[in-house]
C-alpha positions in Angstrom: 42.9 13.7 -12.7 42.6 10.7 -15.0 43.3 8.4 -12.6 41.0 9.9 -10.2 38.0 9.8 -13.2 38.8 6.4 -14.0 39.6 4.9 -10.0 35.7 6.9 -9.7 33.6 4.8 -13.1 35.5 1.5 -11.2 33.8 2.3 -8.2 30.5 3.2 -9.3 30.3 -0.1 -12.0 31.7 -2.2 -9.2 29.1 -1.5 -6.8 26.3 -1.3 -9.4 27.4 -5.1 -10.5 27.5 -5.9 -6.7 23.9 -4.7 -6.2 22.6 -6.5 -9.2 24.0 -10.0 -8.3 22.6 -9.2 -4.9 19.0 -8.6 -5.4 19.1 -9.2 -9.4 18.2 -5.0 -9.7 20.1 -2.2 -8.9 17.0 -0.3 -8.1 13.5 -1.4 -6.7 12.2 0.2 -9.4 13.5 -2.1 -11.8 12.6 -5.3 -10.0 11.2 -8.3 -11.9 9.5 -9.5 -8.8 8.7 -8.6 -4.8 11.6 -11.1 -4.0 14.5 -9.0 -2.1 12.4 -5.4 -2.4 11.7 -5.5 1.3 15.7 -6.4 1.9 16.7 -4.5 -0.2 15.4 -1.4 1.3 16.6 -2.5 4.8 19.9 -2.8 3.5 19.7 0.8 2.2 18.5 2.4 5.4 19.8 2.7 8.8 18.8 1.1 11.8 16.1 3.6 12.7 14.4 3.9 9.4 14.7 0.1 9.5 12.2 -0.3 12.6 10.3 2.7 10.9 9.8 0.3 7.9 8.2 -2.3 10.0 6.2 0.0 11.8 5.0 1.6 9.0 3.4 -1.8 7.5 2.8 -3.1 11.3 0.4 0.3 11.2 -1.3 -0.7 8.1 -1.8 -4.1 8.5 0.7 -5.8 6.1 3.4 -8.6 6.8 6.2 -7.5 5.2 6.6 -11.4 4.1 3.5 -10.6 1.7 4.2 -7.3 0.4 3.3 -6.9 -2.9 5.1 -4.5 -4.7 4.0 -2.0 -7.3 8.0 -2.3 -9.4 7.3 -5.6 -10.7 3.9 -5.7 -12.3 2.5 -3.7 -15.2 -0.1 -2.1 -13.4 1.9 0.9 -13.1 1.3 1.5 -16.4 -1.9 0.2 -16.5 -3.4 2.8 -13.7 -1.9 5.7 -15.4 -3.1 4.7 -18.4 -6.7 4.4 -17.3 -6.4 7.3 -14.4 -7.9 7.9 -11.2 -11.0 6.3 -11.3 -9.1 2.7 -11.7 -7.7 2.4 -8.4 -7.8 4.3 -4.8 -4.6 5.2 -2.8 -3.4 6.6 0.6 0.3 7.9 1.6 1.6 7.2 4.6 4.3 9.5 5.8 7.1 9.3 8.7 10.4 10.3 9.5 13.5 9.4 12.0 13.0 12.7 14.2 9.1 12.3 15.4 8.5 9.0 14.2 5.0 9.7 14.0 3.0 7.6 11.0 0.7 10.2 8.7 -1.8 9.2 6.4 -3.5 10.9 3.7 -6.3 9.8 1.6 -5.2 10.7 -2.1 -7.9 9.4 -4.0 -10.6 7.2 -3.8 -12.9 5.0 -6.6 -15.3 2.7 -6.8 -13.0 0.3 -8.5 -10.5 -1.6 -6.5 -7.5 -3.6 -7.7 -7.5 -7.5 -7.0 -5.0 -7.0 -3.7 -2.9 -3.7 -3.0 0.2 -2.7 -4.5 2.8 -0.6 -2.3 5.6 1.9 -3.4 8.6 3.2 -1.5 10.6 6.0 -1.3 12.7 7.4 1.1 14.5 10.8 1.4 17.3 12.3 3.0 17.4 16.1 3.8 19.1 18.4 6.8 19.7 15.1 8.8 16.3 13.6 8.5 15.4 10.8 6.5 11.7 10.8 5.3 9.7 7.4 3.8 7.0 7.9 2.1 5.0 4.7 1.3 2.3 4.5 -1.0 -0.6 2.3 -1.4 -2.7 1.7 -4.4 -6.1 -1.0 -3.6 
């Protein structure tokens, strides 16, 4: 059982270090800048959520070149801090078995940040994987 425990930790720090000389994060999340996000996330997913990456930014008008990423900047922080009047945002929803793109206006305000920001996620539930992508402008 020890064995097992320990052969387990190697595993798990092994491919954390692996990850983190990779893109220089283990997580998006914790990104010091858009450099290898967008790779990153392709290298997570399969080949269909792949081309439902670049259809979902295709949709919306982005090169995924350009993306701008919400991980690496403080404005996070800063649009909680200041709430929902600072900044508008839309989700965009689509999965591997429809593959059809949803959007759905969240909020909306008068301010507007300087370019927008994007945020990721994807989920995986009863065979489906779901991406949510969100955009704050």
């Amino acid at each position: 059982m020890k064995t097992l425990i320990l052969t387990s930790l190697l595993t798990l720090t092994t491919l954390s270090v692996f990850s983190q000389r990779q893109y220089d994060f283990d997580v998006p999340l914790r990104a010091k800048s858009n450099e290898g996000v967008y790779e990153w996330y392709i290298d997570h997913l399969d080949d269909t959520c792949d081309s439902l990456v670049n259809e979902l930014f295709s949709s919306i008008g982005v090169n995924t070149d350009s993306i701008q990423w919400m991980y690496p900047t403080d404005l996070i922080y800063v649009c909680h801090k200041n709430g929902w009047d600072y900044y508008s945002r839309k989700v965009y929803f689509v999965n591997d078995r429809d593959k059809q793109i949803e959007c759905m206006q969240k909020n909306i305000s008068k301010n507007k940040l300087p370019h927008s920001l994007f945020d990721l996620e994807y989920f995986y539930k009863d065979g489906v994987t779901t991406l949510v992508l969100v955009e704050y402008y």
